[in-house]
C-alpha positions as CSV (number, residue, x, y, z in Angstrom):
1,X,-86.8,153.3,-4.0
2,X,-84.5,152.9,-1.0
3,X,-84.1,156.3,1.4
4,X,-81.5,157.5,3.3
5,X,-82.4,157.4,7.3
6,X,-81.4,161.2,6.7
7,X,-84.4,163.4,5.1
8,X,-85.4,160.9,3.1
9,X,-82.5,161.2,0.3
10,X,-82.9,158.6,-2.0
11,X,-79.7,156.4,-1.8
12,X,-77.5,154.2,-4.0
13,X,-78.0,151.0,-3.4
14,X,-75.0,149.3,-1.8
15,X,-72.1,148.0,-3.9
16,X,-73.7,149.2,-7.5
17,X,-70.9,151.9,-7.4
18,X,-68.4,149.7,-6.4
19,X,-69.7,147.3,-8.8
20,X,-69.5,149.4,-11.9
21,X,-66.5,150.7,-10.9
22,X,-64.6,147.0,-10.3
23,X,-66.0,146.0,-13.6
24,X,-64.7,149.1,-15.3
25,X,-60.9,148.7,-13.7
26,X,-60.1,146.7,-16.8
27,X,-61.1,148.6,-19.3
28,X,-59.2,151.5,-17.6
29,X,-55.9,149.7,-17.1
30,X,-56.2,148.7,-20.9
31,X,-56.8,152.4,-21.8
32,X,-53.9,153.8,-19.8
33,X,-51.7,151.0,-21.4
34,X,-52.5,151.7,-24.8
35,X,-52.2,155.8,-24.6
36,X,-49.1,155.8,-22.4
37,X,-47.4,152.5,-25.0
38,X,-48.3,154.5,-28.1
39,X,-47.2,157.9,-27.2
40,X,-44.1,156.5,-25.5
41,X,-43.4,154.3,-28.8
42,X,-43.6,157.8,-31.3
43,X,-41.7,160.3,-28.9
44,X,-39.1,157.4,-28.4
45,X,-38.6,157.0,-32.1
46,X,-38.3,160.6,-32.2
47,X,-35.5,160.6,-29.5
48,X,-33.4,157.7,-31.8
49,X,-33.7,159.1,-34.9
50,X,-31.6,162.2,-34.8
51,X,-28.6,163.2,-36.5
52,X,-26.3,162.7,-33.2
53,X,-28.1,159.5,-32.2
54,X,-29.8,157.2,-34.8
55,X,-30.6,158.6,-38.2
56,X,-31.6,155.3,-39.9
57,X,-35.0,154.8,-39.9
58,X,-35.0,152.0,-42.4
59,X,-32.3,150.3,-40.2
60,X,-34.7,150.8,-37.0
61,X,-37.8,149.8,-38.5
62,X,-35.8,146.8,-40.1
63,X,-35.1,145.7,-36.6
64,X,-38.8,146.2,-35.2
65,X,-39.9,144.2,-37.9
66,X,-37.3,141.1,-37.0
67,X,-38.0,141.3,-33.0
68,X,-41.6,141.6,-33.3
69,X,-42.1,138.7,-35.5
70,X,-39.7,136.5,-33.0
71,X,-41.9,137.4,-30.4
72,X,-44.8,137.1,-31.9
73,X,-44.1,134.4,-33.3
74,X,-43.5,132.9,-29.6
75,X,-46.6,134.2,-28.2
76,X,-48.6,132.7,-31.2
77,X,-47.0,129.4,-29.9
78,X,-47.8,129.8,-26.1
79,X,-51.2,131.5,-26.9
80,X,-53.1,131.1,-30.3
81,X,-56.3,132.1,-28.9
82,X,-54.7,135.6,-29.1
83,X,-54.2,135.4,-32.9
84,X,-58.0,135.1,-33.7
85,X,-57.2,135.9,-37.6
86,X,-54.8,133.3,-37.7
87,X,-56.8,130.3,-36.3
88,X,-59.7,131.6,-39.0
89,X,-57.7,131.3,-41.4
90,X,-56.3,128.3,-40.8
91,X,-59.4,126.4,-40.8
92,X,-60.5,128.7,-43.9
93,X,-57.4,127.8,-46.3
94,X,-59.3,129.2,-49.4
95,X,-59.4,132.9,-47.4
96,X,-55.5,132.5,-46.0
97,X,-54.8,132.0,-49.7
98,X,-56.4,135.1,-50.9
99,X,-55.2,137.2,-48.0
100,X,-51.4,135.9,-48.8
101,X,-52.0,136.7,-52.7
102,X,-52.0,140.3,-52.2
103,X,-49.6,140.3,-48.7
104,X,-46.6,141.5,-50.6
105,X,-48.4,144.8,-51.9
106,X,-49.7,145.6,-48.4
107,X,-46.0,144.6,-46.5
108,X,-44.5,147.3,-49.5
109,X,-47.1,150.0,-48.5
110,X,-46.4,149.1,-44.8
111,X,-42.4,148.9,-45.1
112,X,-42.9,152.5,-46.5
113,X,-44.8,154.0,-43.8
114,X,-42.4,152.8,-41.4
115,X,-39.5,154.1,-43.2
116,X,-41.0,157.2,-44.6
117,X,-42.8,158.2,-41.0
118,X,-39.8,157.5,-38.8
119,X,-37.8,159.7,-41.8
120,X,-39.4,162.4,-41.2
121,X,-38.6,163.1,-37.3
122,X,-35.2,164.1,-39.1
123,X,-37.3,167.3,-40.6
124,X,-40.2,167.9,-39.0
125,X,-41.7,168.6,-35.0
126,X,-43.7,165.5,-33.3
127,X,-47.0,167.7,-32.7
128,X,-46.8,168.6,-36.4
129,X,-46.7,165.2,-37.9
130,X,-49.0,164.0,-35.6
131,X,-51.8,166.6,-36.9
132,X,-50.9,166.0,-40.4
133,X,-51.7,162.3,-39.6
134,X,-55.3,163.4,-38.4
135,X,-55.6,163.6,-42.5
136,X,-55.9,160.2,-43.2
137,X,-59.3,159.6,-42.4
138,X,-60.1,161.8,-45.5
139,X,-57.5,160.1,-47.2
140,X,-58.7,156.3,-46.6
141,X,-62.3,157.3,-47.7
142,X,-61.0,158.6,-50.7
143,X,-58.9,155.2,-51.4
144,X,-62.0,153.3,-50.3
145,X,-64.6,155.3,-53.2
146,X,-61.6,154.7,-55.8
147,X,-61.6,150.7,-55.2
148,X,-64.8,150.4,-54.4
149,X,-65.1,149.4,-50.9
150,X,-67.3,152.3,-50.6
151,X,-70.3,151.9,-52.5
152,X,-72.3,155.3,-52.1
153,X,-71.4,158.9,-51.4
154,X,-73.4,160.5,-48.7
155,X,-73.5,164.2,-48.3
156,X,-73.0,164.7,-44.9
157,X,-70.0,162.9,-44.7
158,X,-68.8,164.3,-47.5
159,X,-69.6,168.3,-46.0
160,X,-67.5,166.5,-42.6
161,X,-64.6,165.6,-44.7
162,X,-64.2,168.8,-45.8
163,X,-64.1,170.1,-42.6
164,X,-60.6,167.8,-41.6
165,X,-59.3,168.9,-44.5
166,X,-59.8,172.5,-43.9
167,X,-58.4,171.8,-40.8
168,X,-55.5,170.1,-41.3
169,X,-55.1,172.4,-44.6
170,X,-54.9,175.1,-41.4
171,X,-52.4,172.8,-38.9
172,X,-49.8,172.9,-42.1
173,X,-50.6,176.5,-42.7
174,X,-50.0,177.4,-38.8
175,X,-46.7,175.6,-39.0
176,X,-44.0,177.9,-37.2
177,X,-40.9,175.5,-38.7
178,X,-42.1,174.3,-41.4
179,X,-39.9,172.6,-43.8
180,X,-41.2,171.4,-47.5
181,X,-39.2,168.0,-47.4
182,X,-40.6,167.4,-44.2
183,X,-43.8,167.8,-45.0
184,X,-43.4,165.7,-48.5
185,X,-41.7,162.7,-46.6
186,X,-45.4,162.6,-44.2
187,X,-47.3,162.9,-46.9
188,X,-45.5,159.8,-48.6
189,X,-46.3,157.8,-45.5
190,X,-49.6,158.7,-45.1
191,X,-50.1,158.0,-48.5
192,X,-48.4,154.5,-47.9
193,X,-50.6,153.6,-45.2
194,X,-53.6,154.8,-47.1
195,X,-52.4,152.1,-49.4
196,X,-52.0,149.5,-47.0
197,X,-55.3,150.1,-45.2
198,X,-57.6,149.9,-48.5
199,X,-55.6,147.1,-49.7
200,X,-55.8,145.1,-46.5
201,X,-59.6,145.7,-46.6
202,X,-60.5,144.6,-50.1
203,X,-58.8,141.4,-49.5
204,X,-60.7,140.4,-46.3
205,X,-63.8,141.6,-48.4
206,X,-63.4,139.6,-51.3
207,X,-65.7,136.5,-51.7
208,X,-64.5,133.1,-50.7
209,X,-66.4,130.0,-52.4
210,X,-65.9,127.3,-50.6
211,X,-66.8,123.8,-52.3
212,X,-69.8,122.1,-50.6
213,X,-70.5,119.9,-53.5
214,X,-70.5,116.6,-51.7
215,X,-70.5,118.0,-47.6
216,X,-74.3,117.2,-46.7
217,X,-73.7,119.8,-43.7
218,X,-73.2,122.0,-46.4
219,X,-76.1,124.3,-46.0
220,X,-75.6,124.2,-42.2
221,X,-72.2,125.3,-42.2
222,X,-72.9,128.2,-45.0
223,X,-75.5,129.3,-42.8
224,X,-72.9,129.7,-40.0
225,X,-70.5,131.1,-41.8
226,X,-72.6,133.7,-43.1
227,X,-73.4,134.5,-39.4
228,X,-70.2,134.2,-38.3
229,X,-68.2,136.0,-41.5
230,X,-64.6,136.2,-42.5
231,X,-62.7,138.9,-39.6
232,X,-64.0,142.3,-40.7
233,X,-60.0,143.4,-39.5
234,X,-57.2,141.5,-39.0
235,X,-56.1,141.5,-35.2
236,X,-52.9,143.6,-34.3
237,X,-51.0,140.4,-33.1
238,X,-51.9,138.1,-36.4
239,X,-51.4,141.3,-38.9
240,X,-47.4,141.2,-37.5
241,X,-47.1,137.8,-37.7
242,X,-48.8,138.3,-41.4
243,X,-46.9,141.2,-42.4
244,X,-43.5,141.4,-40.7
245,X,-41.7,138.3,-42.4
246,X,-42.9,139.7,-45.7
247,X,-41.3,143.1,-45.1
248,X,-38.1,142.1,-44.0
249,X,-36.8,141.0,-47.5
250,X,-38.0,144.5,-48.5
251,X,-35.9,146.4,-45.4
252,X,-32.8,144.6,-46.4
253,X,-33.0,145.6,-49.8
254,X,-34.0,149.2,-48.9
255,X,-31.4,149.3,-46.2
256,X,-28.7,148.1,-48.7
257,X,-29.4,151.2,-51.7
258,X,-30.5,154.0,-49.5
259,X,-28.4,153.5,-45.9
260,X,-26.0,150.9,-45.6
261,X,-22.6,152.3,-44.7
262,X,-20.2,151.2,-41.7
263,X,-21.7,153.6,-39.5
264,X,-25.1,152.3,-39.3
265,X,-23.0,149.1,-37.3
266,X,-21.4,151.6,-35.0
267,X,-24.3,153.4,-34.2
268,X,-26.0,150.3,-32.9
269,X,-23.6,149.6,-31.3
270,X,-23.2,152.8,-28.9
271,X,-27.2,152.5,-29.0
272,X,-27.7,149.0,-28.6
273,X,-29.7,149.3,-25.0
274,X,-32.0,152.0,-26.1
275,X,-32.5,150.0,-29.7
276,X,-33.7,147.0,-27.7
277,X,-36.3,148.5,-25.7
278,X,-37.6,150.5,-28.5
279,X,-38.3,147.4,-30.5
280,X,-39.5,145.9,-27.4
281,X,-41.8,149.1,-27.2
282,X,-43.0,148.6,-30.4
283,X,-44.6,144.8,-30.0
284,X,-45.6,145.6,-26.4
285,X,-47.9,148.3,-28.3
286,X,-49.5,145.9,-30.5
287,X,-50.1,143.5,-27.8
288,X,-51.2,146.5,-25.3
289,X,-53.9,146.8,-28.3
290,X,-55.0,143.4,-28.6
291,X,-55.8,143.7,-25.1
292,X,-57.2,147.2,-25.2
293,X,-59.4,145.3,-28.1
294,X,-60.7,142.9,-25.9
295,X,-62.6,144.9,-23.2
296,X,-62.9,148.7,-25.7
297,X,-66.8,149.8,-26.7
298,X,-67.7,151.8,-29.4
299,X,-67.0,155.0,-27.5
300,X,-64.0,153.4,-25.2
301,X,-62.4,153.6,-28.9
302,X,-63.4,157.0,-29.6
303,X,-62.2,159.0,-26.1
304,X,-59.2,156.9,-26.4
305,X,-57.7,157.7,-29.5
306,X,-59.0,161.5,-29.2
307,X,-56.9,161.2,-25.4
308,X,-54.0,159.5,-27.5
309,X,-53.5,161.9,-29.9
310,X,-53.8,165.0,-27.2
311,X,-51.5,163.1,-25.2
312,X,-48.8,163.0,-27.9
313,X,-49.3,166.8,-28.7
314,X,-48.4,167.2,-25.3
315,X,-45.1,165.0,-25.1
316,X,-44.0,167.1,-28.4
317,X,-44.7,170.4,-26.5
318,X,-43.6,169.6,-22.7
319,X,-40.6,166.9,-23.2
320,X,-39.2,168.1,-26.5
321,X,-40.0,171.9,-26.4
322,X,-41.5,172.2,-29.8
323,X,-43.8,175.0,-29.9
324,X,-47.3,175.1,-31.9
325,X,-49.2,178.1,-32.9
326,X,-52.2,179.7,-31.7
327,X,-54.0,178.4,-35.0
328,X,-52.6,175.3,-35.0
329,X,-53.9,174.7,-31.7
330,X,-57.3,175.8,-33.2
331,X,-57.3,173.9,-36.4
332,X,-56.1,170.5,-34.0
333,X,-59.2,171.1,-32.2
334,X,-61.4,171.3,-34.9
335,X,-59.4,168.2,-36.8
336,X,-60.5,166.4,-33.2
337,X,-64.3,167.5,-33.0
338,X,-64.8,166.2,-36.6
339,X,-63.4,163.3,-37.0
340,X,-65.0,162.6,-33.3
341,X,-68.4,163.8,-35.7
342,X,-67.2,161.7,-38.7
343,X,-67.2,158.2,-36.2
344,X,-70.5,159.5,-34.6
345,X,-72.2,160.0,-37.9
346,X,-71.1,156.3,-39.3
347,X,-71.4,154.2,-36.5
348,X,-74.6,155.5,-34.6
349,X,-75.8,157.1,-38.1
350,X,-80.0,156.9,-36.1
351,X,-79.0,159.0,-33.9
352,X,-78.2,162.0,-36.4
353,X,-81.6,163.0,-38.5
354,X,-81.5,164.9,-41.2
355,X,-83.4,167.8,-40.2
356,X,-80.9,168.2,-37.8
357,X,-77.2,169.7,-38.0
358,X,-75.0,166.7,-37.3
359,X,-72.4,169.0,-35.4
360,X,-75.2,170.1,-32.5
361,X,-76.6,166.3,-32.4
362,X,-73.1,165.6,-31.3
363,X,-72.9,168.4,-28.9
364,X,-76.1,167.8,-27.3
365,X,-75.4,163.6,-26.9
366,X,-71.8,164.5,-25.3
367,X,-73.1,167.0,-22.7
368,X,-76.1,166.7,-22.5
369,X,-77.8,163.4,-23.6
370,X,-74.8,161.3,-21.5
371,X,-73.6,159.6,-24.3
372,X,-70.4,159.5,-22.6
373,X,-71.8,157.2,-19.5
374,X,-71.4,153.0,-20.0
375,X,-74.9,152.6,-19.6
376,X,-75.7,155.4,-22.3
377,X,-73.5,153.6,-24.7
378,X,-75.0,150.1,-24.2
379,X,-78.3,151.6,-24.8
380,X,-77.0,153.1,-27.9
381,X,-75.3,149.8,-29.2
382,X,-79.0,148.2,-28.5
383,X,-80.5,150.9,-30.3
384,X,-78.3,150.2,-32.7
385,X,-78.7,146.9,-33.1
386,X,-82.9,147.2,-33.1
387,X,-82.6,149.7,-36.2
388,X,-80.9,146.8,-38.2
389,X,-83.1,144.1,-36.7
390,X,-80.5,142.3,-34.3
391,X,-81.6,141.9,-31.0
392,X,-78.7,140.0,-29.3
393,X,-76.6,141.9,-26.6
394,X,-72.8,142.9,-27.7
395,X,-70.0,141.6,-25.4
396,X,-67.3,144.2,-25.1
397,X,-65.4,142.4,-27.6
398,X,-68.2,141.6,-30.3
399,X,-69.0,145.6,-29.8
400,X,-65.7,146.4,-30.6
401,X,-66.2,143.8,-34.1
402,X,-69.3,145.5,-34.6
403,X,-68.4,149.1,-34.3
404,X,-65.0,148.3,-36.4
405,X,-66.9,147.5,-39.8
406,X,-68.3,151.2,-40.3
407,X,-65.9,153.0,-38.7
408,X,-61.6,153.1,-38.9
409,X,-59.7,150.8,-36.5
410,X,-57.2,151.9,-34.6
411,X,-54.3,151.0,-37.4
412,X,-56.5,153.3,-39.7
413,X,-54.7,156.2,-37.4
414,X,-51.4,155.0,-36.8
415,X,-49.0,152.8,-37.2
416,X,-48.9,150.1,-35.0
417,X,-45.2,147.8,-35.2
């Protein structure tokens, strides 16, 4: 042990601080970017669609969809190592074709929860539909048992599940302004995106034969392929470049029944400035999360979407002075401590043991156990890793791909374009 020439102290050695805290710079940057991007993006929609400014949400989401698949688009062409969905699937055709057999369902769900969630600025406050949103974890779970992609019910999720739903049950309940139509046109999106989410699942999950009849690497390649596997979740930057050309017929034709009048032109007009940089917002989020991706853990996912959705409680309060109740302020936390639980429980589930209540496991890892620390968590993910008898060491990115199987990705929460 190295000592201090002072009383013997014992002493860091030199540069592991400044080490640990280089590495962790990146990881940082891309966690500041993603927050401030994504909170930016939903209080700037919020700003544009209003009665005096903007009020066409299908209009506005029409236009995100046409710049962000220009640009991506581009980007794929000057980088397609960021598109890691799309280069699989172009050297899988058999996969591409069953992903693009059931693209126009998922593009319909998705055109909806853009419309739908932008539509309901018009009626509702930013920290409100932001709470109800917390609801969709219980919501894709639900989807998930109906179709399948869940295969078992286990009761401690089940009793956590409950839990959100008391608690957002208690969000809408606390609602100072709240207004019915609102609150129907939020639940249509989330509804929507439930919809997209478990479609987009079950077709990356459904089997892909490929035929090795005559290929005497056959067995070689299958047994890479079952190693490697289809993506578990398509990448933010290939699901736009996926999805957005496919809703844009399905924007123009909403646009033409339920909005199109002369004054949608004018409007963009006098708003043209802030209408580009809000579409330019809303790729630079999905690129800010492709990078965010790249360096995130298990838990760098976790804090960062708990920070995220704090963060845009707070916009709603400080920037648009939209006042929340004592109890929904109480029910938010609670929404925030179980779904933290509800990650906890499915992606670490050795660490929570049934003779234990899952709530004070938690408790005790985050304040007491250091579950929070980077070296804590790699000794988790190894832990992890032993109980399913895998002993190689996760990358930040193949940690991220690991942790993203059992547990919602970030689009599972929010919309993303």
């Amino acid at each position: 042990m190295v000592s201090s020439a002072r009383g013997g102290v014992p002493a860091v050695p030199p540069g592991s601080i400044a080490r640990k805290l280089w590495a962790a710079i990146p990881l940082m940057i891309a966690s500041l970017l993603y927050i401030s991007t994504s909170a930016g993006l939903l209080s700037y929609n919020k700003f544009l669609v209003n009665p005096d400014r903007f009020p066409y949400a299908v209009a506005l989401v029409l236009m995100h969809m046409a710049v962000s698949f220009l640009m991506s688009l581009a980007l794929y062409c000057i980088r397609p190592m960021w598109f890691p969905a799309v280069q699989y699937m172009r050297e899988h055709p058999k996969l591409a074709w069953t992903y693009a057999a059931s693209i126009m369902p998922i593009a319909l769900c998705f055109a909806g929860t853009l419309v739908l969630s932008n539509l309901a600025y018009l009626y509702c406050s930013l920290p409100f539909l932001q709470m109800m949103k917390e609801g969709n974890l219980v919501l894709v779970y639900l989807g998930s048992l109906l179709i399948g992609l869940e295969k078992s019910v286990e009761v401690r999720v089940v009793g956590i599940l409950a839990w959100i739903i008391l608690a957002t049950s208690l969000t809408v309940y606390g609602e100072m302004n709240f207004v019915f139509f609102g609150f129907c046109i939020q639940l249509g999106s989330q509804l929507c995106e439930t919809g997209k989410i478990v479609l987009q699942n079950k077709a990356l999950c459904e089997p892909v034969e490929e035929d090795a009849d005559h290929d005497e690497t056959a067995p070689l390649a299958a047994s890479e392929e079952k190693k490697s596997g289809p993506p578990k979740k398509v990448d933010p930057l290939s699901f736009v470049l996926f999805i957005s050309p496919c809703c844009i017929p399905i924007l123009f034709t909403k646009l033409y029944f339920m909005e199109w009048e002369l004054a949608v032109v004018q409007r963009a007009e006098v708003w043209a400035q802030h209408l580009a940089l809000n579409c330019l917002c809303a790729f630079a989020l999905n690129v800010c999360i492709a990078v965010f991706m790249t360096y995130a853990s298990a838990v760098s996912f976790l804090v960062c979407g708990v920070l995220k959705d704090i963060f845009v409680i707070l916009v709603g309060i400080l920037f648009y002075q939209e006042a929340i109740s004592g109890l929904q302020a109480a029910a938010f936390s609670m929404q925030l401590f179980f779904i933290v639980l509800y990650t906890c429980v499915r992606g670490f589930p050795e660490l929570f043991h049934d003779d234990e209540l899952a709530g004070w496991t938690l408790v005790k890892g985050l304040f007491f156990g250091g579950w929070w620390l980077p070296s804590s968590t790699v000794e988790v993910e190894k832990r992890s890793l032993a109980g399913r008898g895998e002993s190689d060491l996760l990358t930040p990115s193949t940690t991220a791909s690991q942790y993203s199987e059992s547990t919602p990705s970030l689009s599972d929460r929010e919309v993303t374009v």
